[in-house]
ZADO-1210 file (C-alpha; in nm, 4 decimals, padded with zeros to 6 digits):
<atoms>
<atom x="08.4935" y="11.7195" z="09.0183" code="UNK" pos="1"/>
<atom x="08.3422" y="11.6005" z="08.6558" code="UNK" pos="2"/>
<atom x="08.6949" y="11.5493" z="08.5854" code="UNK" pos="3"/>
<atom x="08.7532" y="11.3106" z="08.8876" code="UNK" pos="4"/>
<atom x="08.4928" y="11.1341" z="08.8452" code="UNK" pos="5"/>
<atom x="08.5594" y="11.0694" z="08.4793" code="UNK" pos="6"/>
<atom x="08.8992" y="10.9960" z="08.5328" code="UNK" pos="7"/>
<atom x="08.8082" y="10.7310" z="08.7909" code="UNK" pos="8"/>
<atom x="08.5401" y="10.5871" z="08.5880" code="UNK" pos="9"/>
<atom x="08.2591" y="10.6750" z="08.8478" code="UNK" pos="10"/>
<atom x="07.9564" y="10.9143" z="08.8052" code="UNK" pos="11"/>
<atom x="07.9802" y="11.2244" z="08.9259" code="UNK" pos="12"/>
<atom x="07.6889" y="11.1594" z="09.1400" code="UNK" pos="13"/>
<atom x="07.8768" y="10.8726" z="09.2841" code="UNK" pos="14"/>
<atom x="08.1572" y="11.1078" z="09.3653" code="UNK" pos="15"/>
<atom x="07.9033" y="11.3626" z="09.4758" code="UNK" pos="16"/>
<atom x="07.7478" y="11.0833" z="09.7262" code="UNK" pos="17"/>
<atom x="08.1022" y="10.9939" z="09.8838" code="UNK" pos="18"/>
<atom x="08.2044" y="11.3208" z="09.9043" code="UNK" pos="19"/>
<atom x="07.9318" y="11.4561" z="10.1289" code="UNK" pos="20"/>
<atom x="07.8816" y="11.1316" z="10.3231" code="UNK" pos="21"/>
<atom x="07.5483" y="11.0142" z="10.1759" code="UNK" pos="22"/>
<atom x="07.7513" y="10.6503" z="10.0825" code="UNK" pos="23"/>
<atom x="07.7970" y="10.5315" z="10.4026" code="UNK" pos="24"/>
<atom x="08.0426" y="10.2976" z="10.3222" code="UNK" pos="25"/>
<atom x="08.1554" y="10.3092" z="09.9390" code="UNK" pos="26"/>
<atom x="08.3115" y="09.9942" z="09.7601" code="UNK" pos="27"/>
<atom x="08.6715" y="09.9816" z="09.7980" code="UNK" pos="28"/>
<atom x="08.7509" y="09.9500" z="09.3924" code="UNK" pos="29"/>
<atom x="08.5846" y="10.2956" z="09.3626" code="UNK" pos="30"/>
<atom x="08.7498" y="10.4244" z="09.6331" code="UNK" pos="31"/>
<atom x="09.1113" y="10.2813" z="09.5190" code="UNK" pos="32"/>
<atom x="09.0164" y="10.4791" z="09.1659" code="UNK" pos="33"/>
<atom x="08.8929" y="10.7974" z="09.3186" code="UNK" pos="34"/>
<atom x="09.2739" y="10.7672" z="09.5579" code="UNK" pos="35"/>
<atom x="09.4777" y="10.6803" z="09.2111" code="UNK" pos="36"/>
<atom x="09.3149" y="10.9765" z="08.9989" code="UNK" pos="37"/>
<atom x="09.3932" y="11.1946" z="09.2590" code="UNK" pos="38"/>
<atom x="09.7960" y="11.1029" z="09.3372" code="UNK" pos="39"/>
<atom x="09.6933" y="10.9408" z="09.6616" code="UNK" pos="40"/>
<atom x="09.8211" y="10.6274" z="09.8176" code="UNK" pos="41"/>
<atom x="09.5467" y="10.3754" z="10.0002" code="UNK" pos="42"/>
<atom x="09.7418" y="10.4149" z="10.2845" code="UNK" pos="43"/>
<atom x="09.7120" y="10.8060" z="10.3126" code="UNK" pos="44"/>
<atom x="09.3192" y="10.7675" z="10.2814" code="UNK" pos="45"/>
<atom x="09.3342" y="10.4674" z="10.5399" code="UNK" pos="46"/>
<atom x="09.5676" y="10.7422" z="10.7387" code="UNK" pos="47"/>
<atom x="09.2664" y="10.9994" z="10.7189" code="UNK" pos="48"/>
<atom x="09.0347" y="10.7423" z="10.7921" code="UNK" pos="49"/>
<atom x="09.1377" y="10.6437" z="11.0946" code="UNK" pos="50"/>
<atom x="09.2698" y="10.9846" z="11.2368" code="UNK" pos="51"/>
<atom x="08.9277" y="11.1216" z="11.1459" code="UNK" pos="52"/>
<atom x="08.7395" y="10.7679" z="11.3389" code="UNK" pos="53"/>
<atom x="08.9893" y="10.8393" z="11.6363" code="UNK" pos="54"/>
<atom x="08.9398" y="11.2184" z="11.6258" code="UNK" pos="55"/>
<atom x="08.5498" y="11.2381" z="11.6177" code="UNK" pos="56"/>
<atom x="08.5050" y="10.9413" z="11.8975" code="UNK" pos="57"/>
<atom x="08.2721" y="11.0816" z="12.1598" code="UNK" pos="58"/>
<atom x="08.4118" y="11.2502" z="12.3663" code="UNK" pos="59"/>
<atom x="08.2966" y="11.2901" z="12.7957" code="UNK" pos="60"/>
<atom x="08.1004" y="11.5764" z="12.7020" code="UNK" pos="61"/>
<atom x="07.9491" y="11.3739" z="12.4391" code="UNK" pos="62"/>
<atom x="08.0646" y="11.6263" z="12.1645" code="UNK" pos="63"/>
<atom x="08.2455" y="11.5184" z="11.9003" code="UNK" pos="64"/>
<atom x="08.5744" y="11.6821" z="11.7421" code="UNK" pos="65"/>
<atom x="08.5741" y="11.8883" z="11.3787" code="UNK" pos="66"/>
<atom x="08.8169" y="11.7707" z="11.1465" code="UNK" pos="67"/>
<atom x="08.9193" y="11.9405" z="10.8400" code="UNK" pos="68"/>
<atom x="09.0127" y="11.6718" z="10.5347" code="UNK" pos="69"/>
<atom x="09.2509" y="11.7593" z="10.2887" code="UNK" pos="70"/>
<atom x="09.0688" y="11.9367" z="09.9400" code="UNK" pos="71"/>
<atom x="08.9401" y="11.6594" z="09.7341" code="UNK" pos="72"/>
<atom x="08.9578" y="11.4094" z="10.0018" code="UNK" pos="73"/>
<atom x="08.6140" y="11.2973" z="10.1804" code="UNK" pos="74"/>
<atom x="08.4901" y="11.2209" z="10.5359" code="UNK" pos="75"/>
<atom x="08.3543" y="10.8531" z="10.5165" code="UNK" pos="76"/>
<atom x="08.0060" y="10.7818" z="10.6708" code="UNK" pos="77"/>
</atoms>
């Protein structure tokens, strides 16, 4: 991750934050880096963005749906 994070001129912590959902909604130049350093496109991350949104929408039961992200890639919010 200290790699990562170096290589997309963020702090780790940064990285840490995004990763585990404590940045609610990160700026979209560190997010662009964090997608470049890692080989993926803004639309794959948009991709997993919305498929996660659609898949964790409250359901009837008011339960909400796991989803698994790709290694390296984060939930947002």
């Amino acid at each position: 991750m200290l790699d990562i994070a170096l290589a997309a001129r963020v702090s780790p912590e940064t990285l840490r934050k995004i990763e585990t959902g404590r940045v609610a909604t990160p700026a979209f130049p560190t997010i662009a880096a964090i997608a470049d350093v890692l080989g993926l496109s803004l639309d794959a991350v948009w991709a997993e963005i919305s498929q996660s949104e659609r898949a964790t929408a409250p359901t009837g039961s008011g339960h909400r749906a796991d989803v698994s992200f790709p290694r390296g890639v984060a939930a947002a919010g």
